[in-house]
TIVO-991736 format. One record per residue (C-alpha): x, y, z; residue in one letter. Coordinates in steps of 0.001 Angstrom, whole numbers, padded with zeros to 6 digits, always signed. Layout:
REM TIVO-991736
XYZa...
END
This chain:
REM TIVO-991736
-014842-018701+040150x-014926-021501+042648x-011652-023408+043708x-009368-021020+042087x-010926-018010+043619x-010394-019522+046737x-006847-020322+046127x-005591-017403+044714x-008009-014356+045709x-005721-013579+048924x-002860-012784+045945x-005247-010956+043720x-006467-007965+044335x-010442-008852+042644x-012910-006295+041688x-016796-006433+040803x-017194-008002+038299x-020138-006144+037659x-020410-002562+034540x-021044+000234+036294x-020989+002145+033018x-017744+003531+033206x-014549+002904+032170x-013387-000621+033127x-009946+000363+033026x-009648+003276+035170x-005510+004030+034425x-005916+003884+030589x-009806+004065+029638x-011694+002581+027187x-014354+003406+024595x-016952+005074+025664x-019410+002642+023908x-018575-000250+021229x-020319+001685+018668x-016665+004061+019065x-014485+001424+018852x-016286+000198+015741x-016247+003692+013822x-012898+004661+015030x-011738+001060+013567x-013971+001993+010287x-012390+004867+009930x-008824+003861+009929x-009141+000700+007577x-011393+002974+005089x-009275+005652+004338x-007922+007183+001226x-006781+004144-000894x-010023+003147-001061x-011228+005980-003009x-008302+006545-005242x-005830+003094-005201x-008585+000049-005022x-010707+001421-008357x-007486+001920-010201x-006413-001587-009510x-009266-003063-010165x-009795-001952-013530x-005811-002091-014250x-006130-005858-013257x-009070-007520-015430x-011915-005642-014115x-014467-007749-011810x-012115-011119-012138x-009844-008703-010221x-012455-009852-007334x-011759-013221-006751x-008179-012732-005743x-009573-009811-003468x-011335-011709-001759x-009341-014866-001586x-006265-012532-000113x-008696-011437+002117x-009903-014422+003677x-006604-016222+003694x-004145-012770+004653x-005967-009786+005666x-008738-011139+008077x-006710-013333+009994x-003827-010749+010675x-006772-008212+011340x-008602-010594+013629x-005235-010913+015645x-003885-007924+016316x-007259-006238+017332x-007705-009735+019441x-003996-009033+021023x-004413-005659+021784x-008033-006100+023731x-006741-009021+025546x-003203-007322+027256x-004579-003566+026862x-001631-002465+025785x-000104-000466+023292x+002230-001671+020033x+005120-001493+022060x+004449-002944+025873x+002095-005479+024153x+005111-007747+023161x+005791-008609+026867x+004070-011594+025400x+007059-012545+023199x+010000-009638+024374x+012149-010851+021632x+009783-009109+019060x+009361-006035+021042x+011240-004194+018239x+008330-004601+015928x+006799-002190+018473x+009192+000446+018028x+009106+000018+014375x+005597+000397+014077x+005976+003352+016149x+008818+004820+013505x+006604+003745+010889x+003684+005532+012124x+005432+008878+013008x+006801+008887+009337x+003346+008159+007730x+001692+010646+010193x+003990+013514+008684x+003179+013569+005152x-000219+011826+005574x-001346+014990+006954x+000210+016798+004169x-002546+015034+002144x-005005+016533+004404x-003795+019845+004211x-004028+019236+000211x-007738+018774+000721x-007846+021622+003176x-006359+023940-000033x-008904+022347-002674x-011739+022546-000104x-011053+026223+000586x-010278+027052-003145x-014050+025346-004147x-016131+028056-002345x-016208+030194-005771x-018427+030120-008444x-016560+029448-010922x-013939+026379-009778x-010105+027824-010595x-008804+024655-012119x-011608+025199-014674x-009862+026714-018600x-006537+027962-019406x-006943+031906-018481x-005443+031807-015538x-001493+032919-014869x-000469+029618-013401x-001966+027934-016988x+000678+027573-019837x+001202+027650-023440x+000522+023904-023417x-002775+023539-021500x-005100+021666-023319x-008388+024094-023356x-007011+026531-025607x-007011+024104-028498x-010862+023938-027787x-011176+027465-027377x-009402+028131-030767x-011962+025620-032871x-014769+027479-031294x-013130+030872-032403x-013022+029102-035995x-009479+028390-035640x-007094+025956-035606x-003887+024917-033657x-000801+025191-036084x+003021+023687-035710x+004209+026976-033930x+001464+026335-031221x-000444+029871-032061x-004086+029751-032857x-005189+031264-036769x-008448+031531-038296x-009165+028948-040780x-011024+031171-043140x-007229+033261-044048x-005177+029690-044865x-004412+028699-048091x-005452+025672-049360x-001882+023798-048904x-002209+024690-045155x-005970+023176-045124x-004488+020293-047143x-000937+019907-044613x-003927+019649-041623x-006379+017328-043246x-008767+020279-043206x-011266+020268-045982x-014089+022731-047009x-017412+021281-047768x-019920+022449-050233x-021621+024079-048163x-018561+026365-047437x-018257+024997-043811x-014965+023354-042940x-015037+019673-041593x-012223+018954-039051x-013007+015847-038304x-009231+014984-039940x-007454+017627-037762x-005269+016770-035204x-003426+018815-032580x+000341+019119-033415x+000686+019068-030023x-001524+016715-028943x+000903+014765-026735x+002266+017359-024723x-000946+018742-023652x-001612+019301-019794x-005120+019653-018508x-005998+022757-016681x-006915+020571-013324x-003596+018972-013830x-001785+022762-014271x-003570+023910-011445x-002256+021022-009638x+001159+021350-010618x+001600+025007-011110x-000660+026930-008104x-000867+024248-005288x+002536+022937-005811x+004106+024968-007627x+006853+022234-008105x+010809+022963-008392x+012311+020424-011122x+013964+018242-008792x+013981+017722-005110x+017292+019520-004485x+015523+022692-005644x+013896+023861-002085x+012881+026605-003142x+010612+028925-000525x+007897+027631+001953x+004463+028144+000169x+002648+030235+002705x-000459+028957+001760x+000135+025642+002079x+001749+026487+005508x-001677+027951+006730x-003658+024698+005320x-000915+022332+006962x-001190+024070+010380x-004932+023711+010557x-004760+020609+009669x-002745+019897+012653x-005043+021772+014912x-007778+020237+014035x-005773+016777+014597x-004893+018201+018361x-008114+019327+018742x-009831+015998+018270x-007370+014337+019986x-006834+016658+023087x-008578+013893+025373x-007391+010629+023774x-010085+008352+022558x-012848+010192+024801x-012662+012919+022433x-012184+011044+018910x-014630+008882+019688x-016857+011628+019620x-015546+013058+016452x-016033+009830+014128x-019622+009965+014540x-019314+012503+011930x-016089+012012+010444x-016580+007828+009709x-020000+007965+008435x-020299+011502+006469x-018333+009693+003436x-021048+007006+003102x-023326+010015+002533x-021401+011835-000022x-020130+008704-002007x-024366+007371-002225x-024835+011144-003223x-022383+011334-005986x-023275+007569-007028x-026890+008649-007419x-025505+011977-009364x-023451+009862-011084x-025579+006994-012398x-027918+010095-014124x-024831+011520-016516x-024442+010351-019613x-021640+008367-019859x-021563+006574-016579x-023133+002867-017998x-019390+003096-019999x-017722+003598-016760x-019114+001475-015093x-019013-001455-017257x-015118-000653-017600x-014866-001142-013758x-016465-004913-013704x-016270-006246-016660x-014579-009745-015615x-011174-010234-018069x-010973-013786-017091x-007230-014512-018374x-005671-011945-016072x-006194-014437-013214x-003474-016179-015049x-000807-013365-014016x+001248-013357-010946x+001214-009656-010892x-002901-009759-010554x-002870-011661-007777x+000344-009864-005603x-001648-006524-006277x-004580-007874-004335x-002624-009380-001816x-000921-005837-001305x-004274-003874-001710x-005951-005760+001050x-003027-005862+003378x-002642-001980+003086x-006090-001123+002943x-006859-003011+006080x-003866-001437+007952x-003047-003932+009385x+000703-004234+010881x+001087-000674+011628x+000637-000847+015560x-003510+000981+014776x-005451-001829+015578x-003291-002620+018483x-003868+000332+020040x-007675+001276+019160x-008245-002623+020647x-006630-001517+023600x-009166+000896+024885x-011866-002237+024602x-013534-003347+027731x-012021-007025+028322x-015106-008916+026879x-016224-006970+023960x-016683-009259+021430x-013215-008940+019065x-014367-011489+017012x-017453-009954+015176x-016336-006763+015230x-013046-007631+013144x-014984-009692+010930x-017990-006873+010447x-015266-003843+010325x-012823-005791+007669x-015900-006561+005474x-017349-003722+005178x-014057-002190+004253x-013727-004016+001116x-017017-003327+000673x-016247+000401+000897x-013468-000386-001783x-016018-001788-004088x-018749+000903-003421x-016121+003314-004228x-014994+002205-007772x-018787+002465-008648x-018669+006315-007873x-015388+006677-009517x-016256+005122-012542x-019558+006194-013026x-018207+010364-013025x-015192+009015-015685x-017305+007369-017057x-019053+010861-017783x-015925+012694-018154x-014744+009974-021168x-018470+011004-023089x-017840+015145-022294x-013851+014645-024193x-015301+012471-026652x-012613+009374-025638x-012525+006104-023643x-012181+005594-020048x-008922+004066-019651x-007670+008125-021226x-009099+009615-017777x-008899+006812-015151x-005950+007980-013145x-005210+006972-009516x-003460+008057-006563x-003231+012322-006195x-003770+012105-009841x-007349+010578-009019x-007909+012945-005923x-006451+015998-007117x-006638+016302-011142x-009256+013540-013070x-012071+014128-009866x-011915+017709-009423x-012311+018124-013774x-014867+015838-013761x-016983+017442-011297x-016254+021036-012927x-018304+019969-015708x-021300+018932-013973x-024103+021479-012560x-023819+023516-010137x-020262+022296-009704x-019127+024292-006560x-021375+022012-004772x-020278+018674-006068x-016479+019734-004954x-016944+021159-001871x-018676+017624-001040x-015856+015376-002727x-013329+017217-000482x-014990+017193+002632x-015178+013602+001997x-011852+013012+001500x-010986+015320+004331x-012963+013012+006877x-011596+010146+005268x-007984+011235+005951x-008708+012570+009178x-009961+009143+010582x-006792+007183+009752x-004517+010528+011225x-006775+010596+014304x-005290+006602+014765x-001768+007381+013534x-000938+009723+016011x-003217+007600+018919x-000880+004831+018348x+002434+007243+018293x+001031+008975+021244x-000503+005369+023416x+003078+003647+022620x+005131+006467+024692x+003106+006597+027318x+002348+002980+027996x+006331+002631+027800x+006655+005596+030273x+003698+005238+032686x+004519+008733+034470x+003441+010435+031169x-000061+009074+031055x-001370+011843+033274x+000466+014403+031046x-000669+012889+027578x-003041+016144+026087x+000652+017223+026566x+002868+014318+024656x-000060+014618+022068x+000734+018752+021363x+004387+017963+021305x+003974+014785+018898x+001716+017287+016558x+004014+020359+017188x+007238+018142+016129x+005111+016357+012872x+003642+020108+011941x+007531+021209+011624x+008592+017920+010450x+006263+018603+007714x+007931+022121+006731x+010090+020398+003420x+006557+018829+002005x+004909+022518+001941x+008090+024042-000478x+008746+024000-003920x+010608+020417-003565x+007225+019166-001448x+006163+016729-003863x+009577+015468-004027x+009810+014658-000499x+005659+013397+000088x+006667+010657-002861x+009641+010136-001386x+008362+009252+002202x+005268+007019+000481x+007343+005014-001430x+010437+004411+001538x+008582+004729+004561x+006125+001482+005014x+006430-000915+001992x+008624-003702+003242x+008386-002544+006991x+004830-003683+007133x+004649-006975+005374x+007655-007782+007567x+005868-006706+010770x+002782-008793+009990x+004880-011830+009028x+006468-011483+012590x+003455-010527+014413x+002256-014305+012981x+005655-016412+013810x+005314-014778+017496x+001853-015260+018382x+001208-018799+016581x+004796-019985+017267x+006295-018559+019995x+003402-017854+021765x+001526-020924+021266x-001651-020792+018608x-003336-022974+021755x-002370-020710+024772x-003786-017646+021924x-007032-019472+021577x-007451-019558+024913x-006960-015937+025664x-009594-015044+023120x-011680-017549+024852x-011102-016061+027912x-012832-012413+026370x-015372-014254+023900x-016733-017231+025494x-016053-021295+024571x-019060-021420+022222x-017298-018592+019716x-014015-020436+020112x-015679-024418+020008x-017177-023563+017005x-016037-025697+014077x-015458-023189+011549x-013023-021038+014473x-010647-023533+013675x-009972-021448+010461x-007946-018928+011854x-005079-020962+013960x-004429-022770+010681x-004040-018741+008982x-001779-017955+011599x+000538-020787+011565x+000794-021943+007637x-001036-019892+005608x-001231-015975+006686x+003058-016235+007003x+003342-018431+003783x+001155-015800+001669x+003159-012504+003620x+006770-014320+002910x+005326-014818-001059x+004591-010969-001558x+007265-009540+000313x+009695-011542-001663x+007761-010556-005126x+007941-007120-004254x+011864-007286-003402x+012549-009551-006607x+010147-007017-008772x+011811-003585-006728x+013062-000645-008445x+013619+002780-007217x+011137+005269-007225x+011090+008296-009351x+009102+011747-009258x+009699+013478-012666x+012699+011502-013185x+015279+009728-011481x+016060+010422-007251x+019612+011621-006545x+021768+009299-004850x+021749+011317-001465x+017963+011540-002078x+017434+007673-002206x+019830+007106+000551x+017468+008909+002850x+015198+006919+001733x+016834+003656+002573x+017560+005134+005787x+014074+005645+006228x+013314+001702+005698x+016402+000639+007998x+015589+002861+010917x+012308+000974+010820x+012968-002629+010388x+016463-002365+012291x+014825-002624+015669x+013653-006376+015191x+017106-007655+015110x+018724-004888+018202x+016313-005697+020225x+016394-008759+020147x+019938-009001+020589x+019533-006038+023562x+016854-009308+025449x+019138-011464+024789x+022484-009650+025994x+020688-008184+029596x+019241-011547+030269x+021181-013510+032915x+021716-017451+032560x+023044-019313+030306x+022235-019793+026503x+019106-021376+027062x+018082-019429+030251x+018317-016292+028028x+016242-017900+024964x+014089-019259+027566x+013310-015488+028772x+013335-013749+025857x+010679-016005+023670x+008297-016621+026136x+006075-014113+028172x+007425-011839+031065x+005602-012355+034204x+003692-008671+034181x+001714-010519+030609x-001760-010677+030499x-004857-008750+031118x-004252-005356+032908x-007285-005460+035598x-006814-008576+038409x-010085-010114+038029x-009154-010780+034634x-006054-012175+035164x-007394-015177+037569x-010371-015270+035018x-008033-015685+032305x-005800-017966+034405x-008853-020306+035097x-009113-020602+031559x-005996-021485+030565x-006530-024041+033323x-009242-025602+032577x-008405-025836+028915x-004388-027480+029251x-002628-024311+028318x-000431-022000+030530x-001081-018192+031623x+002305-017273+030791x+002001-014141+033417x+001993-014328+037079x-001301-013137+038545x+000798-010502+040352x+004117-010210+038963x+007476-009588+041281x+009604-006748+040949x+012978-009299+039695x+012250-009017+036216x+009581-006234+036854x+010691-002470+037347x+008670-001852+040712x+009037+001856+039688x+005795+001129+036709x+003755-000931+038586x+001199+001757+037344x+001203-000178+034457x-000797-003132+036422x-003079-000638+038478x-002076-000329+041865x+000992-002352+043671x+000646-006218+043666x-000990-007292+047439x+001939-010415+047438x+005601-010166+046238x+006708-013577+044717x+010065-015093+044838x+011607-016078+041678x+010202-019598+040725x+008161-022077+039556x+007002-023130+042646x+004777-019902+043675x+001326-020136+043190x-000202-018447+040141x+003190-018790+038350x+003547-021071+034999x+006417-022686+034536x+007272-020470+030862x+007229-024275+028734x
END
């Protein structure tokens, strides 16, 4: 490294620079291979909403114009905010909490993404254990959600009113079925039914009198055997035992795959991030051979140009691609984390957030080409089947596959699919929950298989009011309170830290330090300081002040009680309150005066930078030779340092510094 080397190595304690083909950072790990990294990050951005939220909105939105402001929110929001937190994480290899020793002020958007995260992890794997049921109730020949015979079915489902025409019947006002051939003629005449010459009796005027308060069997089977739903959430009701058994495997299998960290899950995604790109070109090419699916499909893209015209069009794809890329949750943080120093975060954000949307898009092909199907079997249009959401997953999907061939098969396939699609994003949930304590308490780190079965033990129990009769109640509850807001807030910080506190320069440079100059030189890199200073903050502050100005409580068959939404809101303080405490908390235990403390707490603690030494002077060079400052120290002191976690560095700095500018390796914090 030449002069610097020679200044500083006496103060660093340098490795070889040299892979050996093992992990690079022997106190946390990494990735066994960037073919990991770049599954487990597939995984976790293509998860459920891509199957049953982006073909929803797309249609719901003016079809294939719905597109352009995809992709526009994409380039200008998602990307960018992608691009730098999997770029932060890599370069400090730290978790969503310790990471913010670059700007301490903003360490409480650590600890809310770590609240967040523990209350998505809870009822997210409630989902799975929903897929777990449907999965396990598939292997039958005949699927149970299929006609209105069985006892969970009521006097409303809508198959008996086909069953009765086939009889020769008809539906009458007191919901019974009677035989057409004993009516009078002013009954025929009070149901449009007329007789032709042939004796046979055309229907074609009929109507159900009950047509409007008709359930489907999938959607009774839903409702009435999986859920079996009180009628509001202060109804408990008992623990379904069944869904108990599903919700407990589902947490094995979670523990299971995530008994060794990342060296086990990165195993695991070989199967679990690529078998849905099998089943979803499977049920496309199924799909695109039913009659029907051209309908479907053309009701998916068909461009309705004067949507783009809407405000609403264009805030649903900034939402969609925010949430679908998960970004702002503390995931990409941590997954980056486990990166060797100078894997290449640049293509692999790029490569990993495009072929999520393309997932998205792929997706609402298969969807649409089955309802598409299911619209021709009823005999109605598309937009009467299209649902989204667990109405999507769990009702529409599962009754259109029932009427295909060999159906068994078809379902059992849909569900492991969405099973492996859930499980990828939990396997991250509970990595970040999970990497965020123990990079906060070093001494844990060699006892994490064990935070990780207390973390699933306490979300498995956590998860005991979602599995009674008031479960629904409580899984819509926690989707609609416990991100929303938190997360548009979070990335809106994580881009005033990095590209204002931080420096967007001194940023550059880091990434330089892992990429190369010739990535960062480039013209066209250029793009992504002006997102994170103007544009990425200007586009987050515009849709999380639409969706405030546009908010309204949620509902689940009706109104929440007041004590109901109160938890709720609870839920969204307790995860945004940490911003402002701890801010206050740096700014309170910092000594000096006013500007000593504001000094301290908005620019980076001495222990910043890359974990390993040899990539600390490498990264101070850098910063040297390109008129930005470190921030760190290349061995920090133990004044503003607890001495106590200098595991957190690797082993004990070889030089204790005095406090001040005047040591070498130390940057004055301006």
């Amino acid at each position: 490294m030449g002069k610097l080397e020679e200044e500083y190595q006496g103060n660093v304690e340098l490795v070889d620079n040299e892979d050996t083909g093992g992990d690079e950072n022997q106190e946390r790990g990494n990735w066994s291979n960037k073919f990991e990294f770049l599954l487990s990050c597939t995984g976790y951005a293509v998860g459920l909403g891509n199957v049953w939220r982006f073909p929803y909105l797309c249609f719901r939105n003016g079809g294939g114009a719905f597109l352009i402001p995809y992709v526009i929110m994409l380039a200008f929001a998602g990307l960018p905010l992608f691009f730098l937190e999997v770029s932060f994480g890599q370069y400090c290899s730290q978790g969503p909490i310790t990471c913010w020793r670059a700007v301490p002020m903003f360490r409480g958007v650590g600890y809310g993404m770590l609240v967040v995260s523990s209350f998505v992890g809870i009822y997210y794997n409630v989902i799975i254990m929903y897929t777990l049921y449907y999965m396990f109730a598939s292997f039958t020949a005949k699927l149970p959600w299929i006609g209105c015979g069985s006892a969970w079915n009521t006097i409303m489902c809508s198959d008996i009113v086909g069953d009765c025409l086939r009889a020769g019947g008809v539906v009458i006002k007191n919901n019974t079925c009677v035989l057409i051939r004993n009516q009078t003629a002013e009954v025929m005449a009070e149901y449009n039914i007329t007789q032709d010459a042939d004796g046979s009796y055309n229907l074609s005027g009929y109507t159900d009198p009950f047509k409007d308060s008709r359930s489907r069997p999938s959607e009774e089977y839903w409702k009435y055997n999986v859920l079996q739903e009180s009628d509001s959430i202060g109804e408990t009701g008992t623990i379904i035992w069944q869904l108990l058994l599903c919700l407990l495997l589902a947490w094995i299998i979670i523990y299971l795959c995530l008994i060794k960290g990342i060296k086990s899950s990165g195993k695991v995604v070989y199967f679990t991030a690529t078998f849905p790109y099998v089943v979803l070109v499977i049920l496309l090419v199924r799909g695109v051979t039913l009659p029907g699916y051209y309908d479907g499909v053309l009701f998916f893209i068909t461009p309705k140009w004067e949507r783009l015209a809407e405000p609403q069009v264009w805030l649903d794809a900034a939402t969609q691609i925010f949430f679908s890329l998960s970004a702002a949750w503390g995931g990409l943080i941590t997954l980056a984390s486990y990166n060797k120093f100078h894997n290449n975060c640049y293509l692999d954000s790029v490569l990993v957030a495009t072929l999520n949307c393309a997932t998205s898009l792929f997706a609402g092909f298969v969807i649409f080409s089955i309802m598409g199907f299911m619209a021709h079997e009823l005999g109605t249009t598309v937009d009467q089947v299209v649902d989204q959401g667990f109405g999507l997953a769990f009702i529409a999907y599962p009754e259109a596959v029932a009427r295909l061939p060999i159906s068994t098969l078809w379902a059992i396939l849909f569900f492991i699919m969405l099973l492996t699609l859930g499980l990828d994003s939990q396997f991250t949930i509970m990595e970040t929950v999970v990497t965020a304590i123990v990079d906060e308490f070093p001494t844990l780190r060699k006892k994490k298989p064990l935070v990780m079965l207390v973390a699933c033990a306490i979300g498995f129990l956590l998860g005991f009011t979602c599995i009674t009769r008031a479960g629904p109640y409580w899984v819509s509850l926690m989707d609609s309170y416990g991100a929303g807001f938190a997360l548009l807030i979070y990335g809106l910080c994580e881009c005033i830290a990095m590209s204002w506190f931080y420096g967007v320069k001194r940023f550059k440079n880091d990434i330089r330090t892992m990429i190369g100059s010739g990535w960062v030189d480039f013209p066209l890199f250029l793009w992504w300081p002006i997102n994170w200073c103007c544009i990425t903050p200007a586009l987050l502050s515009f849709v999380l002040m639409f969706n405030w100005m546009n908010w309204s409580e949620p509902t689940y068959n009706g109104d929440y009680p007041a004590w109901a939404r109160a938890i709720g809101w609870m839920m969204i303080l307790s995860s945004i309150i940490w911003i402002p405490v701890i801010a206050i908390f740096e700014f309170i235990r910092t000594p000096g005066s006013l500007s000593d403390r504001w000094e301290a707490m908005s620019n980076p603690r001495e222990n910043w930078g890359p974990s390993l030494g040899k990539f600390r002077l490498e990264a101070y060079e850098t910063h040297a030779k390109n008129r930005s400052t470190f921030g760190g120290r290349l061995n920090p002191t133990g004044d503003i340092y607890d001495t106590s976690r200098t595991a957190e560095m690797g082993k004990a700095p070889a030089v204790r510094y005095s406090t001040g500018i005047n040591n070498p390796g130390y940057d004055a914090p301006l």
